[in-house]
C-alpha positions as CSV (number, residue, x, y, z in Angstrom):
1,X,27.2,-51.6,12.5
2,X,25.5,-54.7,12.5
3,X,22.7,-56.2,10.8
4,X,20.2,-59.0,11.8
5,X,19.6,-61.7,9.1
6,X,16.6,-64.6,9.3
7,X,18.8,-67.0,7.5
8,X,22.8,-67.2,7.1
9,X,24.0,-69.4,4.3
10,X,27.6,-70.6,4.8
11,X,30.0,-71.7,2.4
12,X,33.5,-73.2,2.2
13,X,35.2,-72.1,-0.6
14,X,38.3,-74.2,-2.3
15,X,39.6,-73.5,-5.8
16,X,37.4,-75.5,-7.6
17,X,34.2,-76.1,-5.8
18,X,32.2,-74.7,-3.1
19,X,30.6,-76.2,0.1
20,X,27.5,-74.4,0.4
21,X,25.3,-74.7,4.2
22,X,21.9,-74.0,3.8
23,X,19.2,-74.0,6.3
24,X,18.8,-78.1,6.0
25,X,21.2,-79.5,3.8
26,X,25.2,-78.9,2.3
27,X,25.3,-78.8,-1.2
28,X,28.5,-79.1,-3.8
29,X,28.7,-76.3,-6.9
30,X,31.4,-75.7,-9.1
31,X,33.5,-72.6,-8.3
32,X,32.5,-71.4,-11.8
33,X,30.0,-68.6,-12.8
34,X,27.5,-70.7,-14.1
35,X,27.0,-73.3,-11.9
36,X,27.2,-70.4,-8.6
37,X,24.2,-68.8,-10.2
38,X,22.6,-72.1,-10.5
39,X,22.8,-73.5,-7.4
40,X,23.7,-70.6,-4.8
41,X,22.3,-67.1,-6.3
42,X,18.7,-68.6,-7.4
43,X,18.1,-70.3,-4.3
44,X,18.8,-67.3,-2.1
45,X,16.3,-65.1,-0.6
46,X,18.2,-61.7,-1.0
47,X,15.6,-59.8,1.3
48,X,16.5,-62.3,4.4
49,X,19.8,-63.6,3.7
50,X,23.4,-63.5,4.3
51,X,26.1,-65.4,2.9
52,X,29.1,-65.7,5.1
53,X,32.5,-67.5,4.0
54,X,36.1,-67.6,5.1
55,X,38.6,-65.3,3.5
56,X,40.7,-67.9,1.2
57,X,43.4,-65.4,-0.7
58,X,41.3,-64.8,-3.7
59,X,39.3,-67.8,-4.3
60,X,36.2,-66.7,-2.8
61,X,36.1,-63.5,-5.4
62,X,34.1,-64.9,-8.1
63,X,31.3,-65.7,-5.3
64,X,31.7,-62.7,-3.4
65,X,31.5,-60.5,-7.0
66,X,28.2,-62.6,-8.3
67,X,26.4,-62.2,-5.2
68,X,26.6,-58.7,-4.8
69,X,25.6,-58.2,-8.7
70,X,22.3,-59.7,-7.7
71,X,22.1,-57.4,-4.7
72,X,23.0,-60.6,-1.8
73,X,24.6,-59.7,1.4
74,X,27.7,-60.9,1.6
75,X,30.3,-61.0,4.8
76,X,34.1,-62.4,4.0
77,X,35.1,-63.0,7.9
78,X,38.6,-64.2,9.4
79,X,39.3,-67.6,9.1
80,X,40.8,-67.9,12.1
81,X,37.7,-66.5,14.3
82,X,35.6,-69.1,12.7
83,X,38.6,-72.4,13.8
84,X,38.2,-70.6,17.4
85,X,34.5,-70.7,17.0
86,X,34.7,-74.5,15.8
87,X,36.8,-74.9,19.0
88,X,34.8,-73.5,21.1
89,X,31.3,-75.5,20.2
90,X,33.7,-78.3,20.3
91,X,33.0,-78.9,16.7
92,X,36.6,-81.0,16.2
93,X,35.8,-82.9,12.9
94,X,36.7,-81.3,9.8
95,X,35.3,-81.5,6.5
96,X,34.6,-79.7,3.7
97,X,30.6,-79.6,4.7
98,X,30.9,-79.6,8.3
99,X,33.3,-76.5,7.6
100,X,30.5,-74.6,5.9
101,X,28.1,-75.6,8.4
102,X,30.3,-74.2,11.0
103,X,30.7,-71.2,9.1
104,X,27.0,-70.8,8.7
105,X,26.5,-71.4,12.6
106,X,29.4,-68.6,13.1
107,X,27.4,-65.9,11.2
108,X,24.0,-66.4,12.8
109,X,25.7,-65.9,16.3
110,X,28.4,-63.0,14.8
111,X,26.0,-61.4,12.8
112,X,29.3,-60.0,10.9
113,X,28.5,-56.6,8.7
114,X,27.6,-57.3,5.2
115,X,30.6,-55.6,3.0
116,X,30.0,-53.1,0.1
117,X,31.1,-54.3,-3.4
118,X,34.4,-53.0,-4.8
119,X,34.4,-50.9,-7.9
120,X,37.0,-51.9,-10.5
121,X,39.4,-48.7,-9.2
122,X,39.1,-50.2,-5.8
123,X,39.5,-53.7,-6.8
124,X,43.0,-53.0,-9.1
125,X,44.0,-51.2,-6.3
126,X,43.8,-53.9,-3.7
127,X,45.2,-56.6,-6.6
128,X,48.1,-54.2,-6.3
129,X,48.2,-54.0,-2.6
130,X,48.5,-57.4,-2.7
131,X,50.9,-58.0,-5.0
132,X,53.3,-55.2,-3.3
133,X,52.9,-57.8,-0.1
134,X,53.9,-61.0,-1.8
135,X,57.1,-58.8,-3.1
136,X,58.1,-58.0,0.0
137,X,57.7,-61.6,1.4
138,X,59.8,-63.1,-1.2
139,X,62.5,-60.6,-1.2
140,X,62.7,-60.9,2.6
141,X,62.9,-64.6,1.9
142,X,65.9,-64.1,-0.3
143,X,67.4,-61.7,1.6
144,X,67.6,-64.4,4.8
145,X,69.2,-67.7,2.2
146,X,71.7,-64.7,1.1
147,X,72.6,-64.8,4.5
148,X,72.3,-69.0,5.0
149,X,74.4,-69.9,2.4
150,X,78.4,-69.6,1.8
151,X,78.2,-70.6,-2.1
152,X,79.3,-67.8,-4.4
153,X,77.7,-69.0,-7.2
154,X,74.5,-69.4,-5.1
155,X,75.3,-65.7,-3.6
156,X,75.3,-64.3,-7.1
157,X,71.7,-66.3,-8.2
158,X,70.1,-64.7,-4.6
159,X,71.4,-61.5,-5.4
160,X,70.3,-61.3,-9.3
161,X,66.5,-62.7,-8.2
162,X,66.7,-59.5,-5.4
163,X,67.8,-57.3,-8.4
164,X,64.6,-58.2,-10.4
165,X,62.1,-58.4,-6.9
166,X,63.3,-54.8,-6.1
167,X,62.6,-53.6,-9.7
168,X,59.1,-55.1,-9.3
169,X,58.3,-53.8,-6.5
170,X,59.6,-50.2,-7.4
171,X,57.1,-50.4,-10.4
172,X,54.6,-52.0,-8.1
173,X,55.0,-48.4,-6.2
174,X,54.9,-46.3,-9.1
175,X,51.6,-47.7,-10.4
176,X,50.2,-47.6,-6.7
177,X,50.7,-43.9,-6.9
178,X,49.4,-43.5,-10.2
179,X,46.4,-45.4,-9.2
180,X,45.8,-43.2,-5.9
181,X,46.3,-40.4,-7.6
182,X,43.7,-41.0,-10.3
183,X,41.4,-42.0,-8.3
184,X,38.3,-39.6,-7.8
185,X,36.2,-41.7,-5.5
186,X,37.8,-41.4,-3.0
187,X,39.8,-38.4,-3.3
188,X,39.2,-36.1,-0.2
189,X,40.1,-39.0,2.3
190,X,43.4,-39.2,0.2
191,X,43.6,-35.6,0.5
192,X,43.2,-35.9,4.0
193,X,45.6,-38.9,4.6
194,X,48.6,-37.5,2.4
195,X,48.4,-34.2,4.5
196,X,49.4,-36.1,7.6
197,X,53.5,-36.5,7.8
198,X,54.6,-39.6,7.9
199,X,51.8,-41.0,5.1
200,X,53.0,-41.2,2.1
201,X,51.6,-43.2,-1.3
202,X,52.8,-46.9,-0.1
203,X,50.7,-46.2,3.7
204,X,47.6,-44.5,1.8
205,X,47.2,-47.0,-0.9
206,X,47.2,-49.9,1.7
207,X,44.9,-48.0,4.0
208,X,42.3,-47.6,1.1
209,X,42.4,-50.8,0.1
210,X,42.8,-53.0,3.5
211,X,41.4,-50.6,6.2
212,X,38.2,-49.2,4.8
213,X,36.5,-48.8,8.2
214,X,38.9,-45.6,8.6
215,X,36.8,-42.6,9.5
216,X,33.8,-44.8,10.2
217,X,34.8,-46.3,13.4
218,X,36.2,-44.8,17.3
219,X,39.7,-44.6,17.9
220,X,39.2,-47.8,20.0
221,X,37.6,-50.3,17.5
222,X,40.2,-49.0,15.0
223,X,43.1,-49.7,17.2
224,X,41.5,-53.0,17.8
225,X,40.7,-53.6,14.0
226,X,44.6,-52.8,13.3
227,X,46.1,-55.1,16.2
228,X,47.8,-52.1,18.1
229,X,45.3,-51.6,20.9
230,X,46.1,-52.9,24.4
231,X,43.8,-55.7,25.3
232,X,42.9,-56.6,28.7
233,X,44.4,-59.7,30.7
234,X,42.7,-59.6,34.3
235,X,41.2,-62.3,35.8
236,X,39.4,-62.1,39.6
237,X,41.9,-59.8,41.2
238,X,44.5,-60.3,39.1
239,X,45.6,-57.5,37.1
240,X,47.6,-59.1,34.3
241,X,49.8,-56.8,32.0
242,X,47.6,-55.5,28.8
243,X,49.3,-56.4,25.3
244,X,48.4,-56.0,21.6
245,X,47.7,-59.0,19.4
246,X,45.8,-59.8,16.4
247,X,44.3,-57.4,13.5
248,X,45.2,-56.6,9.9
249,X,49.3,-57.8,9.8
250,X,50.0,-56.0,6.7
251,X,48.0,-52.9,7.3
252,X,50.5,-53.2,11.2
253,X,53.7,-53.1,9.2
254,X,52.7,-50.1,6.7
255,X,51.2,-48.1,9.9
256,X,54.9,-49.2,11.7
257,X,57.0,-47.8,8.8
258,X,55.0,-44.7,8.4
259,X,55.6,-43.9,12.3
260,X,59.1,-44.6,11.7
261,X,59.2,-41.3,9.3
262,X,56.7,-39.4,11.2
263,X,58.6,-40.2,15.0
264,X,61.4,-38.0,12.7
265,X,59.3,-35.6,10.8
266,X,55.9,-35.4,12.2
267,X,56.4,-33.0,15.5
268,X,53.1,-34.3,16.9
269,X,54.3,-37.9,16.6
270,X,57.7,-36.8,17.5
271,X,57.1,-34.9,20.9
272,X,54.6,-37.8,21.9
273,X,56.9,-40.5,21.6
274,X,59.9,-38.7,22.8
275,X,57.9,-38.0,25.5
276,X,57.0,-41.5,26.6
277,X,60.8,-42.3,25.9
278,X,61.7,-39.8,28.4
279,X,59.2,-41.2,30.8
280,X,60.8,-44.5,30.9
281,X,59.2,-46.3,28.5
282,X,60.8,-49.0,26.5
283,X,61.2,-48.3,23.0
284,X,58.9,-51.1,21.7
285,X,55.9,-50.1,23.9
286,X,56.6,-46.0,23.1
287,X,56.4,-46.7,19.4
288,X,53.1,-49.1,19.4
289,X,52.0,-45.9,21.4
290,X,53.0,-43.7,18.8
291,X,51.5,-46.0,16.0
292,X,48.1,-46.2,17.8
293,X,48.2,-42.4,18.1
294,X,48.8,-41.5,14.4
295,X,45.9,-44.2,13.7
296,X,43.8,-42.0,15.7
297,X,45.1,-38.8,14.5
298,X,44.0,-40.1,10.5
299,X,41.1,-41.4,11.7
300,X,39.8,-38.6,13.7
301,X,40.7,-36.2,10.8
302,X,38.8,-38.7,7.9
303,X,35.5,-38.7,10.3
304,X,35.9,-34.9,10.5
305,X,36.9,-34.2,7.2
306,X,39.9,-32.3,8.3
307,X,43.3,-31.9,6.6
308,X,46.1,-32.1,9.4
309,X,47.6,-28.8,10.5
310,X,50.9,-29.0,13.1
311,X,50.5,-28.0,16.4
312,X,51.0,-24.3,17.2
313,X,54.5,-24.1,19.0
């Protein structure tokens, strides 16, 4: 849901310094703790105020954590929104300042949700999240210059670096487990997710920790949220052919794997998309079907409070 704010402060955030839009001028602060307090978190009217910036990869945590220690509404929004916004108010220039002027201009016509701080479980479980994906990016980068290159010598280097990525990642997995499993916040919706075939500690963990809205939204906005619901492309009487784009990439290849297994094991999952295969359906479009409908099925059970049960025969 969304909340009205008199004033949005916007900020572009670099490593070392910050770009900070208030309502009549752009000041420069130090990405540090001490200079953040300083010059953004004492000039802020928490009661009235928002502070919206673009999601960088981690340098915008030190902001994001001081703010909400001093109770100040804070929105991370999606970088590339806010360049289509730009666009759109055909604000071309770019600068550091004009960028968090834009971004300020972006959150008083968005209105984006304030997010709730992370407690430390929550955060080591995203860090790990994270790390798990940048694995997985440069082992698939290996695994295509294995293919590229005719060099044994080379062959062998590519294939001791996959060795060591693969042993990474498998203790990546182990402590994501761990870290699911000990965590009490939020156990009943882990409950709930692990009962569903097809989810297993890789698909829960990144669900926690990149797709909190689960249970809290409709079927719709988290289809949309994800990237798998079928958007609209009509224009007068044109009926143009609906297609999926956008949302959470990662969160799209964990929820793709885990309908792989459950298109085998889950017989909900499994009748559905055998049934759209048998109606003609090209494979592609049957298993985006199939992910959008276990989505559903987890988040219908979360906002219920439901464990899944397979359907009676």
């Amino acid at each position: 849901m969304k909340t009205s704010f008199a004033k949005v402060v916007g900020v572009d955030v670099s490593k070392s310094t910050l770009d900070v839009a208030f309502e009549n001028e752009v000041i420069k602060s130090k990405n540090t703790k001490s200079s953040i307090i300083k010059n953004v978190v004492k000039r802020i009217d928490r009661r009235s105020t928002i502070v919206v910036m673009e999601a960088t990869g981690g340098y915008e945590g030190l902001l994001v954590t001081l703010l909400h220690q001093h109770d100040i509404p804070v929105a991370v929004v999606n970088p590339r929104r806010v360049r289509d916004f730009a666009k759109a108010i055909g604000a071309d220039a770019k600068t550091d300042p004009i960028d968090a002027k834009v971004i300020a201009h972006y959150g008083s016509v968005a209105q984006p949700t304030p997010q709730p701080a992370k407690c430390e479980s929550e955060k080591r479980l995203k860090a790990l999240v994270e790390r798990r994906r940048q694995l997985l990016g440069l082992i698939t980068q290996e695994q295509n210059r294995l293919q590229q290159t005719f060099d044994m010598e080379i062959k062998q280097s590519i294939r001791e670096t996959l060795r060591a990525l693969k042993k990474q990642q498998k203790a990546i997995d182990q402590r994501l487990a761990k870290c699911v499993a000990d965590d009490k916040q939020n156990q009943r919706k882990i409950e709930i997710m692990s009962s569903v075939k097809g989810v297993g500690p890789v698909a829960t963990s990144t669900f926690l920790a990149e797709l909190p809205e689960l249970g809290k939204l409709n079927r719709g906005e988290i289809a949309k949220l994800v990237g798998v619901a079928p958007m609209n492309n009509d224009t007068g009487k044109k009926k143009g052919k609906r297609k999926t784009f956008g949302g959470r990439s990662y969160v799209r290849s964990v929820l793709y794997m885990a309908t792989l297994v459950a298109t085998r094991f889950n017989p909900q999952i499994k009748t559905f998309y055998q049934r759209l295969l048998k109606n003609g359906k090209q494979k592609k479009v049957a298993l985006v079907a199939a992910m959008r409908k276990l989505l559903t099925i987890i988040n219908t059970l979360i906002k219920k409070d439901q464990l899944w049960q397979p359907p009676v025969q």
